[in-house]
LUMSE-256551 format. One line per 5 residues: number of its first residue (from 1); their letters; for each residue x, y, z of N, C-alpha, C, CB. Coordinates in steps of 0.1 Angstrom, whole numbers, plus 2048, in hexadecimal, padded with zeros to 3 digits. Glycine has a CB too. Example, Ala and Ser with C-alpha at 12.3 -4.5 7.8 and 13.67 -1.06 7.14 Angstrom:
2
1) as) 884,7C7,84E,87B,7D3,84E,884,7DF,84E,871,7D3,85A; 880,7EA,847,889,7F5,847,881,800,84F,88D,7FA,839
//
This chain:
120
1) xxxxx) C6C,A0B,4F0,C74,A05,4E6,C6E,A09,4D8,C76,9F6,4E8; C64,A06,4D7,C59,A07,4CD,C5D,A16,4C7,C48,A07,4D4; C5C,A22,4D0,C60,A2F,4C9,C6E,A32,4C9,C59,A39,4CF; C77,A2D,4CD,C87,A2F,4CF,C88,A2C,4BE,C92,A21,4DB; C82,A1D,4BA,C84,A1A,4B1,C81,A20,4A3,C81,A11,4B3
6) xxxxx) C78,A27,4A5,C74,A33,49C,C7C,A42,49C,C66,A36,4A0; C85,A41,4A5,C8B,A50,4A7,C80,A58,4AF,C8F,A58,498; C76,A56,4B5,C72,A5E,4C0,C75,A5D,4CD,C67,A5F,4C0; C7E,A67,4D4,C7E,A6B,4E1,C7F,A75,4E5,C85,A67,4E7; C81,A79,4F3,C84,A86,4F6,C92,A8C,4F8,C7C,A88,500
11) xxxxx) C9E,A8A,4F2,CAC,A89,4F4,CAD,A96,4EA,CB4,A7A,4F0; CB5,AA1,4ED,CB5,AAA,4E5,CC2,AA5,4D8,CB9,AB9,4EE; CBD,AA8,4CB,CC6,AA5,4C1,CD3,AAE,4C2,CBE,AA7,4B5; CE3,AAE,4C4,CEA,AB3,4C8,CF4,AB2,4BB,CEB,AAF,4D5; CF7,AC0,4B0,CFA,ABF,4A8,D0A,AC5,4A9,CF0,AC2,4A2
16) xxxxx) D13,ABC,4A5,D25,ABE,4A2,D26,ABC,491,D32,AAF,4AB; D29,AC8,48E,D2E,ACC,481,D39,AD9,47F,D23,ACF,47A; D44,ACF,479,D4F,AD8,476,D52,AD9,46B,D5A,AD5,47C; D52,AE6,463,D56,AEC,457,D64,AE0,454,D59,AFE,459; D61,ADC,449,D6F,AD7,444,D7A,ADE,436,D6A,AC9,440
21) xxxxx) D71,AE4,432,D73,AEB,421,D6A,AF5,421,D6F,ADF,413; D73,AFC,418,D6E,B0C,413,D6C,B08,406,D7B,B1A,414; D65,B0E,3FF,D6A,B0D,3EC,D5C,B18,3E6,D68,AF6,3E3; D63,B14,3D9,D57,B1C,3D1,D59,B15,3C1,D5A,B30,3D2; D50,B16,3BB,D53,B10,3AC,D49,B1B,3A3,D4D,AFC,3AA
26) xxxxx) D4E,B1B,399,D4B,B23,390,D49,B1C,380,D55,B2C,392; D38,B1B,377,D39,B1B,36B,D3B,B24,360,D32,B16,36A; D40,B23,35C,D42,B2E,34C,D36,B33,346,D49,B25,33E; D34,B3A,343,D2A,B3F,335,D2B,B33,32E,D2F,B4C,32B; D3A,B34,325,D3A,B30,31D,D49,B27,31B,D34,B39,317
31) xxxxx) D49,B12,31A,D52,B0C,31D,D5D,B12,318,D51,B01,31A; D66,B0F,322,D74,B15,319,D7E,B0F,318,D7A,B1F,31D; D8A,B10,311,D98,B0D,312,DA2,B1A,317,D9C,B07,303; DA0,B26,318,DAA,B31,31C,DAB,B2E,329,DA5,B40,31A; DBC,B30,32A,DBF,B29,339,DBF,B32,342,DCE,B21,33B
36) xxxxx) DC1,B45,33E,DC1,B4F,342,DB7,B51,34A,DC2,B56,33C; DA7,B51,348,D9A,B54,348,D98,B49,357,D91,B4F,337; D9C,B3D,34F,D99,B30,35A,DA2,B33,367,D9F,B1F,353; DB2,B36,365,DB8,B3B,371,DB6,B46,37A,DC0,B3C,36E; DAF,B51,373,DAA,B59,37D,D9D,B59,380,DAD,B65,37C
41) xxxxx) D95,B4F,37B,D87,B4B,381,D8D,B44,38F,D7C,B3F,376; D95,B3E,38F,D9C,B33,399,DA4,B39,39F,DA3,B28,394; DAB,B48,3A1,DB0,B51,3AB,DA5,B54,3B1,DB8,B5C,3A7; D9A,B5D,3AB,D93,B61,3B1,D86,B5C,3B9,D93,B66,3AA; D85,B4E,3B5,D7D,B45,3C5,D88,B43,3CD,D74,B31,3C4
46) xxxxx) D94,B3F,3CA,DA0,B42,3D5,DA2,B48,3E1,DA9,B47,3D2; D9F,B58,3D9,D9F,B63,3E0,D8F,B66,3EC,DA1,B6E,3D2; D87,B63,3E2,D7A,B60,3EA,D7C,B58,3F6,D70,B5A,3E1; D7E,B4E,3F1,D7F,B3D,3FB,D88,B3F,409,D89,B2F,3F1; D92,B48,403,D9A,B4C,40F,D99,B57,417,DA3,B4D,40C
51) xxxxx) D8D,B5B,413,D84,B69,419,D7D,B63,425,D77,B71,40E; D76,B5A,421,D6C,B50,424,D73,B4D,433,D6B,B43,418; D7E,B48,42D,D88,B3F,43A,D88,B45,443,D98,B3B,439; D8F,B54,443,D92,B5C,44B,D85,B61,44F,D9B,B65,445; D7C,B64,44D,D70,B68,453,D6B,B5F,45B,D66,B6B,44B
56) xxxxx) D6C,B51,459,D64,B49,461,D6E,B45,46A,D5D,B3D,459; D79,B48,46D,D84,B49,479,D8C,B3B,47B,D7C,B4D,488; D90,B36,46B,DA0,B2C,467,DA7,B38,464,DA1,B1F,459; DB6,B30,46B,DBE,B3D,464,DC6,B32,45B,DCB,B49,471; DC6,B22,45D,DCF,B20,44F,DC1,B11,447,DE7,B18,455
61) xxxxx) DC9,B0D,43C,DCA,B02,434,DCF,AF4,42F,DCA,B04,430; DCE,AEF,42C,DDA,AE4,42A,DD7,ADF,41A,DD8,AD5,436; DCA,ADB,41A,DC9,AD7,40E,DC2,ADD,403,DC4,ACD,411; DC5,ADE,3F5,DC2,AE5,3EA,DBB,ADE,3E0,DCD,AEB,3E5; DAE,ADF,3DF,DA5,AD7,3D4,DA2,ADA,3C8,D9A,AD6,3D8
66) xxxxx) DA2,AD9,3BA,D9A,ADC,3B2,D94,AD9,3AE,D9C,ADF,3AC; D88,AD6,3A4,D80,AD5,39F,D7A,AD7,393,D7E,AD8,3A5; D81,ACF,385,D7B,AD2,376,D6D,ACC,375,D85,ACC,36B; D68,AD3,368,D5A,AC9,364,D60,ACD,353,D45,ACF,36B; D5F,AC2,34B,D63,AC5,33F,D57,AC8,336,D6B,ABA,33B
71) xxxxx) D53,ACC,32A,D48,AD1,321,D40,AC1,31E,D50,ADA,312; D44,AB5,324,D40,AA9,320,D3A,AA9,330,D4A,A9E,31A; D3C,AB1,337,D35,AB1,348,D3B,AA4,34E,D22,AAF,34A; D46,A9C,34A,D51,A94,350,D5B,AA1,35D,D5E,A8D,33F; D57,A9D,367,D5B,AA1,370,D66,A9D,379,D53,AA2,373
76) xxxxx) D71,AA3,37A,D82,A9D,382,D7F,AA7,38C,D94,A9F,379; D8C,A9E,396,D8F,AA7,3A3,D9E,AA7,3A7,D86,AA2,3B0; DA4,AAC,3AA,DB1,AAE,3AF,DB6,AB3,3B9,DB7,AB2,3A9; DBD,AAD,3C6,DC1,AB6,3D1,DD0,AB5,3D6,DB9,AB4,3DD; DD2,ABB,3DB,DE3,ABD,3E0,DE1,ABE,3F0,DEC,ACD,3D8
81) xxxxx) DE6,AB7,3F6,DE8,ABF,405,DF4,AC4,407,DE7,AB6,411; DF7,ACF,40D,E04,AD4,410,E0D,AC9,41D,E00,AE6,416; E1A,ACB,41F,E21,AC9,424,E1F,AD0,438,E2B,ACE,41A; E1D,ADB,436,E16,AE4,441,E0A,AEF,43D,E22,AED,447; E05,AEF,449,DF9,AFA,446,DFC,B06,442,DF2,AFD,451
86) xxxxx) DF2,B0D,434,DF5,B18,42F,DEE,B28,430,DF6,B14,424; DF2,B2D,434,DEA,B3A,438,DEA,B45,42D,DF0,B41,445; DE9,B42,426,DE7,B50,417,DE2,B47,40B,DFA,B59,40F; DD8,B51,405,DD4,B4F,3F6,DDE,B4E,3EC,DCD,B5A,3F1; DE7,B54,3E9,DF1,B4D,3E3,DF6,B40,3E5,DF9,B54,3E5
91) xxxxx) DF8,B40,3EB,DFC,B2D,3EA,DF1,B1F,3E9,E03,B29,3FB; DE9,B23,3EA,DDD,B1E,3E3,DDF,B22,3D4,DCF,B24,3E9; DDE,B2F,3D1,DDE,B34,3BF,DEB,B2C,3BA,DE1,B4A,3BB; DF5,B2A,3C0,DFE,B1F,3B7,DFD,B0C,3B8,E0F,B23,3BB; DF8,B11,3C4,DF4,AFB,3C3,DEA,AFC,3B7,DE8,AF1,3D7
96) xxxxx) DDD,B06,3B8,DD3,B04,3AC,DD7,B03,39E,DCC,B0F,3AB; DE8,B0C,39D,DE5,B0F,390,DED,B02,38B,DE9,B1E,38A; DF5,AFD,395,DFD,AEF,38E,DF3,AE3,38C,E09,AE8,39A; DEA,AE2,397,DE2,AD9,395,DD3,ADC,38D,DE1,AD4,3A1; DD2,AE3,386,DCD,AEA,37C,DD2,AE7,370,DCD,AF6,37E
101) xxxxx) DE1,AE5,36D,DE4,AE4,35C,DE6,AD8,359,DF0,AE9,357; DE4,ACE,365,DDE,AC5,363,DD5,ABC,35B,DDE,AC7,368; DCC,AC3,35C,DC0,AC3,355,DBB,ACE,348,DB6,AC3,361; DC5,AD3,342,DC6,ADA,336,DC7,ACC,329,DD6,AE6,337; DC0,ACB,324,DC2,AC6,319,DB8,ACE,30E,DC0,AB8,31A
106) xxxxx) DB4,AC4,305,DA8,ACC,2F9,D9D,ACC,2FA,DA7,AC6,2EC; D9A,AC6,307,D89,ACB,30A,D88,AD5,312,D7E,AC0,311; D77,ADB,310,D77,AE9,313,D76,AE8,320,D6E,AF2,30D; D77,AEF,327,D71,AEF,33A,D66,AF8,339,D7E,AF7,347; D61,AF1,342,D50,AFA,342,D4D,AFD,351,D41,AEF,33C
111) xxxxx) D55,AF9,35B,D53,AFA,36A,D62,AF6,370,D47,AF0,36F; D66,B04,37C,D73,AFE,382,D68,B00,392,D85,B0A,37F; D72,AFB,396,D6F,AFF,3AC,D7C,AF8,3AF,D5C,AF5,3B9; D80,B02,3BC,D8B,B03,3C5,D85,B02,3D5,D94,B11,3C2; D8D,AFA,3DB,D88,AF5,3E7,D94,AF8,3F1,D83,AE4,3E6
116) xxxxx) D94,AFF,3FD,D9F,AFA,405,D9A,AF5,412,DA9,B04,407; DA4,AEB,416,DA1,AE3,421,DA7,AE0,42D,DA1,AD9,41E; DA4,AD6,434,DAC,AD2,440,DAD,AE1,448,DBB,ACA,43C; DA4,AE9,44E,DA3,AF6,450,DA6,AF3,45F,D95,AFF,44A; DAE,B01,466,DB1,B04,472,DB0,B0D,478,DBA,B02,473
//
């Protein structure tokens, strides 16, 4: 009892871990307000993220995450789940970009990341 209670025995440690989310985030050089710059920083972990998916053998998604950090390093998050599971980068690049203008106001952005989830 004495060593159970410490975590020593001889029982092999038997590890279950399932990928839940893909993503990637990205900081600026330099904080910004251009929505252009910010939107294809945010296609392009998309495009990555969904590289990712497909390599590691999901073929779909459900849920779409983003990820601001503002130039005050106040940090939001926003996600969308789809209706059904989605199999293309595009449809991610338009949940992002709605829930992206979201968070357009007058401060600068200094960090985005895109996450997709609920993977299959």
């Amino acid at each position: 009892m004495y060593n159970s209670s410490r975590g020593i025995d001889e029982v092999p440690v038997i590890e279950e871990w399932t990928q839940k989310s893909i993503g990637r985030q990205y900081t600026f050089e330099k904080d910004t307000t251009d929505k252009n710059l910010i939107l294809k920083s945010m296609n392009e972990m998309i495009d990555e993220s969904f590289e990712q998916l497909k390599e590691q053998g999901f073929k779909t998604y459900r849920t779409v995450t983003i990820k601001v950090r503002y130039e005050d390093f106040s940090t939001f998050t926003k996600a969308h789940t789809l209706i059904a599971n989605a199999d293309s980068a595009e449809q991610a690049k338009n949940v992002s970009k709605d829930l992206l203008h979201k968070f357009f106001n007058k401060k600068k952005i200094r960090l985005v990341g895109i996450s997709l989830g609920k993977l299959k």
